[in-house]
C-alpha positions as a printed Julia matrix, in Angstrom:
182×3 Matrix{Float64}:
 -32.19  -75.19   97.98
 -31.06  -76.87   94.22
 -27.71  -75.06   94.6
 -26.98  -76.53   98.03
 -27.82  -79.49   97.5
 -26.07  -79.27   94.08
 -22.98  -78.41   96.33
 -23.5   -80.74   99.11
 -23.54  -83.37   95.98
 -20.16  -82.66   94.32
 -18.29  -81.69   97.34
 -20.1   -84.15  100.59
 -17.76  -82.38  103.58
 -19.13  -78.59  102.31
 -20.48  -77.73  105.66
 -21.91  -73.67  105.27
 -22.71  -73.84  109.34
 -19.09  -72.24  110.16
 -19.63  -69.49  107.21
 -23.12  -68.73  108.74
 -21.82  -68.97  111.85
 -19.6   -65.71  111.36
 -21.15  -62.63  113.0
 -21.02  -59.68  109.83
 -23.32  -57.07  111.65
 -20.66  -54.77  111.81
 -21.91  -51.85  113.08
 -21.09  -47.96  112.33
 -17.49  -48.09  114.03
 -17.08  -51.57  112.71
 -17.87  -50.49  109.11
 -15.77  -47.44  109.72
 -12.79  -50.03  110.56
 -13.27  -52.02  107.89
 -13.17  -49.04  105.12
 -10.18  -47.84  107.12
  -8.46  -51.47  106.09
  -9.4   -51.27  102.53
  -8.08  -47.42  102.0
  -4.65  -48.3   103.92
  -4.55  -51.61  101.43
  -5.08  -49.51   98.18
  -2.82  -47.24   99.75
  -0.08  -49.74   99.94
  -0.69  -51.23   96.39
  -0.6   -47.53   95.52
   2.92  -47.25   97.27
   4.84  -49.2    94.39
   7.58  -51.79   94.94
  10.09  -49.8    96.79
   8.38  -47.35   98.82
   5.88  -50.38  100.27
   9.38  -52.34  101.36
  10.39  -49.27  102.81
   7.44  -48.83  104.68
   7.7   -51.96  106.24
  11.01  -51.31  107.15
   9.97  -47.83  108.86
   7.25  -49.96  110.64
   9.94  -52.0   112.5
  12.07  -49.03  113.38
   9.26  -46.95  114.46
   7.97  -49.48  116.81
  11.65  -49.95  118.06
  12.11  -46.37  119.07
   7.95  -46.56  120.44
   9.61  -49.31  122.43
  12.65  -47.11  123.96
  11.14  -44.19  123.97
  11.3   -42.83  127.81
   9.67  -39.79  127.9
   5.94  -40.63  127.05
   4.89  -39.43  130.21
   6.18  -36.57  129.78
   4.6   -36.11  126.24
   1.51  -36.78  127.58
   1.42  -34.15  130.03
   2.83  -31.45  127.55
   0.57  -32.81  124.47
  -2.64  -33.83  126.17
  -4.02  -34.92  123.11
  -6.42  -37.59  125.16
  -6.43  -38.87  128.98
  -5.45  -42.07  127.98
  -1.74  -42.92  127.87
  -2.6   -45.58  124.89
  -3.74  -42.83  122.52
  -0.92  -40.79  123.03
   1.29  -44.17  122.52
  -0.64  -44.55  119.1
  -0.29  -40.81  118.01
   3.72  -40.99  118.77
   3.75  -44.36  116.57
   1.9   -43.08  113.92
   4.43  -39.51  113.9
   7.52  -41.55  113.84
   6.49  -44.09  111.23
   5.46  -40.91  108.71
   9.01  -39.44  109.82
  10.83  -42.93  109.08
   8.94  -43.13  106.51
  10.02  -39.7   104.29
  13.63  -39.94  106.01
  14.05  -43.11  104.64
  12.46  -42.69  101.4
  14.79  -39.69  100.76
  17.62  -41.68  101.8
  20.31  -44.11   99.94
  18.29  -46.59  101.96
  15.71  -46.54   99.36
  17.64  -47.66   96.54
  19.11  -50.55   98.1
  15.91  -51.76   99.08
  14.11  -51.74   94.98
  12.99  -55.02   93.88
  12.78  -54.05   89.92
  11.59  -57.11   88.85
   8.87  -57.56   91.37
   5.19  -58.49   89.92
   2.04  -56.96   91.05
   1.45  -60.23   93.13
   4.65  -59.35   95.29
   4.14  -55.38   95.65
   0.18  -57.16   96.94
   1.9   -59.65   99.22
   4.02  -57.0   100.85
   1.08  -54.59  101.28
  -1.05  -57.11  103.03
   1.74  -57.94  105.1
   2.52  -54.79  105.88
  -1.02  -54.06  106.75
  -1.25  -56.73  108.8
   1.85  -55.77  110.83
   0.51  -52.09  111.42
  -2.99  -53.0   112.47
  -1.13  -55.94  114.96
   1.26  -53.21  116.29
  -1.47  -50.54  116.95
  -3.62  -53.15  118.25
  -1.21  -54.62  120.79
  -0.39  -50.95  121.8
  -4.46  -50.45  122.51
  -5.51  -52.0   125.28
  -7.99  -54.87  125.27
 -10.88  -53.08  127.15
 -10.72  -50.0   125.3
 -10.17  -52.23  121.62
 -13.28  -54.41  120.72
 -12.17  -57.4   118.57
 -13.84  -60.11  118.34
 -12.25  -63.16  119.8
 -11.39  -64.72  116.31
  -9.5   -61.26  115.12
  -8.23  -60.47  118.29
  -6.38  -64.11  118.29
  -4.87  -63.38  115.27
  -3.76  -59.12  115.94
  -4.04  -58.44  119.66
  -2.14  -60.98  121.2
   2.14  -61.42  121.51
   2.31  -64.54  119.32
   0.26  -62.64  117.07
   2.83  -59.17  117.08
   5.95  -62.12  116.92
   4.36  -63.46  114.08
   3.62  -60.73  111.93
   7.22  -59.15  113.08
   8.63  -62.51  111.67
   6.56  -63.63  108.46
   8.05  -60.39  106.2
  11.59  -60.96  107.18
  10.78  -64.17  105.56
   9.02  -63.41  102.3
  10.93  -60.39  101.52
  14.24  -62.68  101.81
  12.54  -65.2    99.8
  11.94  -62.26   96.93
  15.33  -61.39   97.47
  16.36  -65.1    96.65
  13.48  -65.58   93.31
  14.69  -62.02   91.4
  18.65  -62.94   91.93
């Protein structure tokens, strides 16, 4: 009780109801989720500069084609991977984003898109986004009933303003990079 009150001293607004107020009783699938988050994070430190920008960039064009693609009917039929349509949506987004992903990284594509000069802050920023834009697309493409997120997540990955968002904020900082290394 010293240190809180040591706290509630120096710093009188320090209110610790909203952190206790958080519900961290994750659960087995919940834990699983959250080690998920922290491998594809390390993963896209791991990436470097270039390859995480054009990961990014294969996450846009893979959802683009996801978003045109007109035979997933058909897919699911021939695939059957699951009864649900959703999984089969997920599957084909996670295919093409691995096949954007080596095309472009074999492609001229990937030397246009180096940032040389970037510090390990910027290669973090970019992998957080990027994260961030993955688990927002896969969780707009799972539906709500079949997706449990807890009302303060879900605002921020399962809704549209959320998927607009995340589609918009790295545009932004990459062009911002862009702007610092010139």
């Amino acid at each position: 009780m010293i240190q809180f009150n040591l706290v509630e001293k120096y710093i009188p607004n320090f209110d610790l109801t909203a952190i206790s107020g958080l519900n961290l009783n994750f659960g087995p699938s919940g834990l699983f989720a959250v080690l998920a988050l922290i491998f594809l994070l390390l993963f896209g430190l791991s990436l470097g500069r270039t390859r995480a920008l054009v990961s990014l960039l294969g996450i846009y064009i893979a959802y683009a084609i996801l978003s045109v693609f007109p035979y997933l009917e058909r897919l699911q039929e021939f695939v059957k991977i699951s009864p649900e349509l959703y999984i089969t949506r997920v599957v084909l987004f996670l295919a093409i984003y691995i096949a954007v992903f080596v095309i472009l990284n074999r492609s001229l594509v990937k030397g246009r898109l180096t940032l040389k000069e970037a510090s390990f802050f910027s290669v973090s920023v970019i992998s957080f986004l990027q994260l961030g834009l993955l688990v927002t697309v896969i969780s707009n493409i799972i539906p709500v009933s079949a997706f449990k997120f807890s009302d303060n997540l879900s605002r921020y990955f399962a809704t549209n303003e959320a998927l607009f968002f995340w589609f918009l904020v790295p545009l932004v900082v990459v062009l911002f990079m862009k702007r610092g290394n010139k």
